[in-house]
C-alpha positions as CSV (number, residue, x, y, z in Angstrom):
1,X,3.7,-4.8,17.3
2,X,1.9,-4.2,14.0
3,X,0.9,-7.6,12.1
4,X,-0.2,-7.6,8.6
5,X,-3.0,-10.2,8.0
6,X,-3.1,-9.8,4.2
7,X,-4.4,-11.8,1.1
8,X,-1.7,-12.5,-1.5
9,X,-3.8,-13.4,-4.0
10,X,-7.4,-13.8,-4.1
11,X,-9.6,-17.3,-3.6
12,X,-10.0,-18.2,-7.5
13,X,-6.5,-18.2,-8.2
14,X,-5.9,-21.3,-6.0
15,X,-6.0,-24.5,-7.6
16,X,-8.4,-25.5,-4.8
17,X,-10.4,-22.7,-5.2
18,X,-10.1,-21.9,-1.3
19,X,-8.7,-18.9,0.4
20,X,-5.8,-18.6,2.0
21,X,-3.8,-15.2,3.6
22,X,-0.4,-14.9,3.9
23,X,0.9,-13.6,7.5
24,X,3.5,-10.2,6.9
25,X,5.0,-9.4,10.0
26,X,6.8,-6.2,11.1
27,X,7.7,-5.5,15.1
28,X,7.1,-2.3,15.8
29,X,7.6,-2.9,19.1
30,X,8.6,-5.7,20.9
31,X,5.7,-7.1,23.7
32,X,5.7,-10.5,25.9
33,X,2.4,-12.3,26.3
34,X,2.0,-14.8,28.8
35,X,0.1,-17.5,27.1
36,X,-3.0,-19.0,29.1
37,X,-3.8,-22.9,29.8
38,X,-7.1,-22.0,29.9
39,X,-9.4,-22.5,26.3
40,X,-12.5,-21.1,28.3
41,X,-14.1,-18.2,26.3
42,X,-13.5,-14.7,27.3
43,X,-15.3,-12.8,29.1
44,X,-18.9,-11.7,27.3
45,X,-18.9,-7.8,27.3
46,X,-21.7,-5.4,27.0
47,X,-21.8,-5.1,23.4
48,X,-22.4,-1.1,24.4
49,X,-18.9,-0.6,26.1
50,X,-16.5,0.5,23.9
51,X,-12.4,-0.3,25.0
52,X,-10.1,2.6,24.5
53,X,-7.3,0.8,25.6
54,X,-7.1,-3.4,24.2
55,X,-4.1,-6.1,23.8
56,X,-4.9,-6.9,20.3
57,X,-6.4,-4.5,17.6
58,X,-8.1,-6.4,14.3
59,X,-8.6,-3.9,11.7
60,X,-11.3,-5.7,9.2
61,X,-14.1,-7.8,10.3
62,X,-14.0,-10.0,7.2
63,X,-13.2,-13.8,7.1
64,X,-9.8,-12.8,8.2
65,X,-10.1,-10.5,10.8
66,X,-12.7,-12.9,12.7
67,X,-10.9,-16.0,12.0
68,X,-7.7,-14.1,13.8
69,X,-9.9,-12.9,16.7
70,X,-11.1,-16.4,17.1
71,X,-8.1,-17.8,17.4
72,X,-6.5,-15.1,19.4
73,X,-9.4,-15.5,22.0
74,X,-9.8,-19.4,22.0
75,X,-5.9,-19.7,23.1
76,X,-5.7,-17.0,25.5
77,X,-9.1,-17.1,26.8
78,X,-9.8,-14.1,28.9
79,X,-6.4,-12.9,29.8
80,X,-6.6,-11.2,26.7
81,X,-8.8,-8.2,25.4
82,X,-9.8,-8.7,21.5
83,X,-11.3,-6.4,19.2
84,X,-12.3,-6.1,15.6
85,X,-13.3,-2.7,13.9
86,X,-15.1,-3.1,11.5
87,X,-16.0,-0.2,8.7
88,X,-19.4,-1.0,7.6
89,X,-22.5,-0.4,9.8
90,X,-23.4,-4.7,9.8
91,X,-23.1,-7.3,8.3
92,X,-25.3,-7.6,5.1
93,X,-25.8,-11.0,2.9
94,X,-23.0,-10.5,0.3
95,X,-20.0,-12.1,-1.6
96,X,-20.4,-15.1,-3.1
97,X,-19.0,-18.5,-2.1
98,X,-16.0,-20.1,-0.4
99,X,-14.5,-23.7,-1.1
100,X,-13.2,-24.9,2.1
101,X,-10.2,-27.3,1.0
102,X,-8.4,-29.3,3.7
103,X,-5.6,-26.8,4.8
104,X,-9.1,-24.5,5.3
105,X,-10.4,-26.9,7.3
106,X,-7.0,-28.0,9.5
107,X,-7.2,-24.2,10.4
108,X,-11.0,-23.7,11.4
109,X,-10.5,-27.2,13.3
110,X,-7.2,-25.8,14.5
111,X,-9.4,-22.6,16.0
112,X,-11.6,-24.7,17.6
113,X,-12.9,-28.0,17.0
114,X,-16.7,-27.2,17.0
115,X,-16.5,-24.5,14.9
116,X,-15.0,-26.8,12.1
117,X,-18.2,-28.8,12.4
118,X,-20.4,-25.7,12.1
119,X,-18.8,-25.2,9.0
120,X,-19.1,-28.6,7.0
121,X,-22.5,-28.8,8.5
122,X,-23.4,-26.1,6.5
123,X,-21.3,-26.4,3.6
124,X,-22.5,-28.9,0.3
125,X,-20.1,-31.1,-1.9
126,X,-20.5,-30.3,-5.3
127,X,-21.1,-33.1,-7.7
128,X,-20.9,-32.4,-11.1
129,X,-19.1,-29.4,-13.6
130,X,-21.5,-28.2,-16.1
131,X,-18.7,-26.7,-19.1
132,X,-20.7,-24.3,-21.4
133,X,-19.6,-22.5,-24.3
134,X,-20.6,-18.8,-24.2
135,X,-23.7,-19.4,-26.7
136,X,-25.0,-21.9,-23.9
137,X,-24.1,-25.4,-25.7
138,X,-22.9,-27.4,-23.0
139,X,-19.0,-28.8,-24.2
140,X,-19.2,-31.5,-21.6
141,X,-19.9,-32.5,-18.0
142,X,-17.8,-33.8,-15.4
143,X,-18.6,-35.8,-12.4
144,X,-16.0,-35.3,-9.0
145,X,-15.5,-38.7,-8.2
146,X,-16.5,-40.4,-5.3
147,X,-13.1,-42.3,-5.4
148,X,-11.3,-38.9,-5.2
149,X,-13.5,-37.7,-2.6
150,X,-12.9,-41.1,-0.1
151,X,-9.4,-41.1,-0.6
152,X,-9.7,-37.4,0.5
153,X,-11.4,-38.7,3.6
154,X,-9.4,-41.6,4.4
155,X,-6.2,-39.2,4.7
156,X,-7.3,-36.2,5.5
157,X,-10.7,-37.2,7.6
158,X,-12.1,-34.1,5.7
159,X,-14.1,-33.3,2.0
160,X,-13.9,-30.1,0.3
161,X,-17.0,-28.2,0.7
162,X,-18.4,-25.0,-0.6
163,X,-20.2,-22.2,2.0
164,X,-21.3,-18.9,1.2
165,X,-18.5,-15.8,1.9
166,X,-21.2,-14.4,4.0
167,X,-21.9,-17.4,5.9
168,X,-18.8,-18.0,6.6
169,X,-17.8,-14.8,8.2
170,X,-21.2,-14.9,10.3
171,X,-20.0,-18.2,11.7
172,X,-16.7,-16.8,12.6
173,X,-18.8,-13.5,13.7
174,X,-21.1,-15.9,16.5
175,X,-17.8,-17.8,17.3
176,X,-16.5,-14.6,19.5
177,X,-17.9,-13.4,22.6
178,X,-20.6,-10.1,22.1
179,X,-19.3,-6.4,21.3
180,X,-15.7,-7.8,19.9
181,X,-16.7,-6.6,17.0
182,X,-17.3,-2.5,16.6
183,X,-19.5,-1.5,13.6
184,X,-18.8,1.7,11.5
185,X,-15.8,2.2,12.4
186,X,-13.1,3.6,9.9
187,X,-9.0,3.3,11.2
188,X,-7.2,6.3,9.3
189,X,-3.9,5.9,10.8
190,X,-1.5,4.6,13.8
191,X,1.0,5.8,16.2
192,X,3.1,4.2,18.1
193,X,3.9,5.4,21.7
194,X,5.4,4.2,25.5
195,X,2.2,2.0,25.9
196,X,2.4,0.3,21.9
197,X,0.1,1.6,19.2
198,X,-2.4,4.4,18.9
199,X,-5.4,3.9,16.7
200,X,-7.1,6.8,15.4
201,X,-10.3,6.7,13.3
202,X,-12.3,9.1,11.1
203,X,-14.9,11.7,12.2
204,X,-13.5,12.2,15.2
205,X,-14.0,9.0,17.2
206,X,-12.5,8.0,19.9
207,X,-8.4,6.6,19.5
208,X,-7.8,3.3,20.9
209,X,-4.7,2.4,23.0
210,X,-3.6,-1.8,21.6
211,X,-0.6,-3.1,22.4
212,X,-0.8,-5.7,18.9
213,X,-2.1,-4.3,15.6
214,X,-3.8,-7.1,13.0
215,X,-4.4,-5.5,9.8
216,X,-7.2,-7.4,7.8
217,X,-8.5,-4.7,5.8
218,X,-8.4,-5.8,2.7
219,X,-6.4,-5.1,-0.7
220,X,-6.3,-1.7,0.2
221,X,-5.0,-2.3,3.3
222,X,-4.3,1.3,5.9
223,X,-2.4,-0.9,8.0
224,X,0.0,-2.7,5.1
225,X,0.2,0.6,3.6
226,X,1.9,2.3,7.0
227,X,3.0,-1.3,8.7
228,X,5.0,-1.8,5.5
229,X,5.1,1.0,2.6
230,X,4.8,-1.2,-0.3
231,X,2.4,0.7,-2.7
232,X,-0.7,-0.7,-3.6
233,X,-1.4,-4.1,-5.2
234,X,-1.2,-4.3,-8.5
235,X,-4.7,-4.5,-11.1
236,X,-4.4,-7.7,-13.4
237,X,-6.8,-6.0,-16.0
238,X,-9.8,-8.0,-15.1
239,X,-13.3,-7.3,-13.2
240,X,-15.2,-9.5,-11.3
241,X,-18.8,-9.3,-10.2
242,X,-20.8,-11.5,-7.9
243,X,-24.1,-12.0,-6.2
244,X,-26.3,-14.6,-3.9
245,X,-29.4,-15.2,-6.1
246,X,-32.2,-18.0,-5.1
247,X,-32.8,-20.9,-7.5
248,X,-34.8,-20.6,-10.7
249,X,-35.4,-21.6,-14.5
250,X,-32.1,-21.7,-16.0
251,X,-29.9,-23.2,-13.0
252,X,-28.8,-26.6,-12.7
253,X,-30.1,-28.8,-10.6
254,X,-28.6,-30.3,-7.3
255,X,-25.9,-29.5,-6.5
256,X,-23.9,-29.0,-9.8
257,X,-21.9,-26.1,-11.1
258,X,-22.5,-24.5,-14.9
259,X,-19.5,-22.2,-16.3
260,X,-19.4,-20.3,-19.3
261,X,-15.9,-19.8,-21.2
262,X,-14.5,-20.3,-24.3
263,X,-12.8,-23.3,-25.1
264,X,-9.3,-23.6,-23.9
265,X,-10.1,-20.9,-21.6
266,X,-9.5,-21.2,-17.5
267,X,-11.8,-18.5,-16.1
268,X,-9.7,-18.0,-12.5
269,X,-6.1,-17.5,-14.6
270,X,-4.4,-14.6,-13.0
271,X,-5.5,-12.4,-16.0
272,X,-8.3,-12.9,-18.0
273,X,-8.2,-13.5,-21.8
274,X,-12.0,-13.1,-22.1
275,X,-14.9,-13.2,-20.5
276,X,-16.3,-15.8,-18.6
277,X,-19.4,-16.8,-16.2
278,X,-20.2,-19.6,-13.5
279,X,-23.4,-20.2,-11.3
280,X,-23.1,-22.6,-8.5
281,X,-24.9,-23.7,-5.1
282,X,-23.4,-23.0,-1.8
283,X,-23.2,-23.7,2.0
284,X,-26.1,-21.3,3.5
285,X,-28.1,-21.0,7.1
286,X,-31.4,-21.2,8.0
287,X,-31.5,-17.8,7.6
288,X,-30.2,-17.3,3.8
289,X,-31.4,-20.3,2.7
290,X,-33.3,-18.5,0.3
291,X,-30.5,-17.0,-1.8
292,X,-28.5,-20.3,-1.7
293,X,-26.7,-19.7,-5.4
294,X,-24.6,-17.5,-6.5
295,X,-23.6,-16.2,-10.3
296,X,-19.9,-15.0,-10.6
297,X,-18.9,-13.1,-14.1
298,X,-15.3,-11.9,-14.9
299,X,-14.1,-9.8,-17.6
300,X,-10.7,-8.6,-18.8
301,X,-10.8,-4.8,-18.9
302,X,-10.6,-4.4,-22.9
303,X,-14.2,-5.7,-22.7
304,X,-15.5,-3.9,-19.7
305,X,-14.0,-0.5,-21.9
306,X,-15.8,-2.0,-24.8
307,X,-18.6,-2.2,-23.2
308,X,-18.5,1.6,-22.5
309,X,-18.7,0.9,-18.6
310,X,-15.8,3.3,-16.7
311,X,-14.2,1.0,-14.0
312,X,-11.5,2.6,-11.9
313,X,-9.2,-0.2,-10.5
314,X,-7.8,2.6,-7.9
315,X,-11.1,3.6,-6.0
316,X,-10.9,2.3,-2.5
317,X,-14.7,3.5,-1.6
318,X,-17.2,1.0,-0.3
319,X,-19.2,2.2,-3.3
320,X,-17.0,1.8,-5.7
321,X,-16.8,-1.7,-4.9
322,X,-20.4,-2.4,-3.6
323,X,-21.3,-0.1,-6.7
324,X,-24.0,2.5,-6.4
325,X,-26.7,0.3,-4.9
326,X,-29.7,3.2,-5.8
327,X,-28.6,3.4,-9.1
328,X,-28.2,-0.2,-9.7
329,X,-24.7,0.5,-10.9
330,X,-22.9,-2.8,-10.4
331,X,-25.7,-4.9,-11.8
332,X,-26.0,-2.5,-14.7
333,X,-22.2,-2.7,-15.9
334,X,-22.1,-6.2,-15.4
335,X,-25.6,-6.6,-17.7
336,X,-23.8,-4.2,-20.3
337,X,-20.4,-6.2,-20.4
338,X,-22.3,-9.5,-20.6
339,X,-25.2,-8.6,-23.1
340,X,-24.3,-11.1,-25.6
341,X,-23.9,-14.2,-23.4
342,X,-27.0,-16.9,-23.1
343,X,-30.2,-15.6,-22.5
344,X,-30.7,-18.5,-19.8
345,X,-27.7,-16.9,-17.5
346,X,-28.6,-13.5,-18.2
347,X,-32.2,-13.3,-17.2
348,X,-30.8,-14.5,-13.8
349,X,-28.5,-11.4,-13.6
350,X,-30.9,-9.4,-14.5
351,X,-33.4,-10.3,-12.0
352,X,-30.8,-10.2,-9.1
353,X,-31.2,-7.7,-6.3
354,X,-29.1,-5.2,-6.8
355,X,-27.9,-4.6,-3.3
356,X,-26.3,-7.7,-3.5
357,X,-23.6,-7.2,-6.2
358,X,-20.2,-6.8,-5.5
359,X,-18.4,-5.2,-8.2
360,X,-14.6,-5.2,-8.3
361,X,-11.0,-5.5,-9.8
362,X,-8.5,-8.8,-9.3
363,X,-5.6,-7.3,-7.8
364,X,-2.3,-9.6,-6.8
365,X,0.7,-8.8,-4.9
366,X,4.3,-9.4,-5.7
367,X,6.0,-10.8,-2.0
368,X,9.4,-11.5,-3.3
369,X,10.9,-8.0,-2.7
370,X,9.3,-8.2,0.7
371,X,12.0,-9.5,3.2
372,X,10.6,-9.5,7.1
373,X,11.9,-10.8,9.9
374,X,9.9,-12.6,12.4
375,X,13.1,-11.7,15.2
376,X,13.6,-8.3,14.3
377,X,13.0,-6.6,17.6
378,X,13.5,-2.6,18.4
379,X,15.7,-1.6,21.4
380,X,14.0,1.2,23.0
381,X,16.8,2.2,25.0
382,X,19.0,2.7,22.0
383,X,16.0,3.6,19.6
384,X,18.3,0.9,17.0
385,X,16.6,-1.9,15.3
386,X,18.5,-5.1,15.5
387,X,18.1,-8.6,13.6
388,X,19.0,-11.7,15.5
């Protein structure tokens, strides 16, 4: 059985400003799981031994891939073998921040109840809205109100809170027992055989035998691209960057949110008209405390052209999205796109670490031509595929 955990659009096009994946199914082939009672956590591995041969595969160790692992392991317990490969070495501070809306939270709580707590003890309620033109000249502030906020709570039992991206995945990351997640490693391609699926990854490691495949791997997705043969998404002519940064002159302060735009203008509209910038506070541990903002800039791609930076909204690298950390390339296009805006916002981009950049395009999908069954099944006696 291949599974397709797959973003349909990313976080800032939400009203609520909080992400969400969509769940594309396909049954490659058709397995039974007993489901377990027990909610006792699996057992913890030597994170040393690697599994060749695992009952669920999660391809991506992002927010999604750990959030399915967590769940997969908190319902079955041990009667099931997890694991997440992950492609990059470990787990840097990166991203920028997440703003857990009620669904969010029904689903961490939904997980497991502690872990919900983790995150709103972490995460901060943000106050006030800070609107700027793109000279700097503040338009007008608003306050969320308290009112809003209680009836939230009096419904739901929850607030909206915002959490750093990289936070949140480390929370998910020390929710599962040690070595579920495998570092560096790269899937190319699957196969499916008598047993299920056949992983295979690049230089030569080791395949993996998994009897479900979870594809969480992103916008460029191997596993979509095989599980289901839709092309790639599509670019919506706009480029985002973002970065953790620690407070300074020039931020707001509490915990209050400035944006840049022109008037009129939304900044998360599925395509940019023109440019636009935010800086906000998030969520962090004890350990990233001291990078607890983050700046986000986004910029339709007449300006980043404009601009003379080359963007290619088809590279799939880690360094074309990362940008070329020696060379300070991410940081250096976004500085060139966003020369003219307020000196205040820029000297904080300018004085970011480089290494924490993240420099990308907005990419959506179109689902409607998409039609999956979730009781398709595929008779191996007959080799037929029937719908029921």
């Amino acid at each position: 059985m291949a599974v397709m955990l797959q973003p349909t659009r990313a976080s800032f096009l939400s009203k609520q400003k909080s992400e969400c994946c969509s769940l594309d199914v396909r049954l490659c082939k058709r397995r039974t799981f007993k489901r377990s009672r027990s909610m006792t956590a699996p057992v913890r591995t030597n994170a040393k031994a690697r599994a060749t041969e695992v009952d669920v595969a999660i391809i991506g160790g992002g927010p999604g891939g750990l959030a399915a692992a967590a769940a997969v392991t908190s319902a079955f317990g041990n009667t099931l073998r997890v694991q997440v490969y992950e492609s990059q070495k470990s787990y840097q501070p990166q991203g920028s921040v997440i703003a857990l809306a009620v669904n969010c939270q029904n689903a961490l709580e939904a997980i497991h109840p502690s872990l919900l707590s983790r995150f709103t003890k972490q995460g901060i309620l943000i106050h006030e809205q800070i609107h700027c033109d793109i000279t700097g000249k503040v338009v007008r502030a608003t306050e969320n109100s308290d009112q809003a906020i209680s009836e939230l709570e009096q419904k739901y039992r929850k607030r909206p809170v915002a959490i750093g991206w990289h936070e949140c995945r480390q929370l998910l990351f020390d929710q599962l027992p040690p070595g579920t997640v495998e570092f560096d490693k790269q899937m190319t391609h699957y196969e499916e055989d008598d047993k299920g699926i056949v992983l295979h990854f690049d230089r030569g490691q080791p395949a993996v035998h998994a009897k479900v495949l979870v594809g969480a791997d992103g916008y460029f997705s191997k596993v979509r691209a095989q599980c289901l043969d839709d092309g790639p998404p599509t670019f919506n002519e706009s480029v985002l960057w973002r970065a953790r940064v620690g407070w300074q002159e020039g931020m707001p302060g509490g915990n209050s949110v400035v944006k840049y735009t022109l008037p009129g203008m939304h900044m998360w509209s599925p395509a940019a008209e023109s440019r636009g910038a935010l800086v906000m506070p998030m969520g962090t541990m004890e350990s990233t405390r001291d990078k607890g903002w983050t700046w986000i800039l986004m910029a339709p791609m007449a300006d980043v052209e404009k601009a003379g930076v080359h963007f290619d909204p088809n590279a799939r690298t880690a360094k074309a999205i990362q940008g070329d950390t020696a060379s300070r390339s991410a940081l250096e296009n976004a500085l060139k796109v966003f020369r003219d805006f307020p000196p205040a916002l820029m000297n904080i981009v300018r004085t970011t670490d480089p290494s924490t950049v993240t420099q990308h395009g907005l990419y959506m999908r179109d689902l409607s031509h998409i039609h999956i069954d979730a009781k398709q099944t595929h008779s191996e006696a007959s080799g037929t595929t029937h719908h029921t």
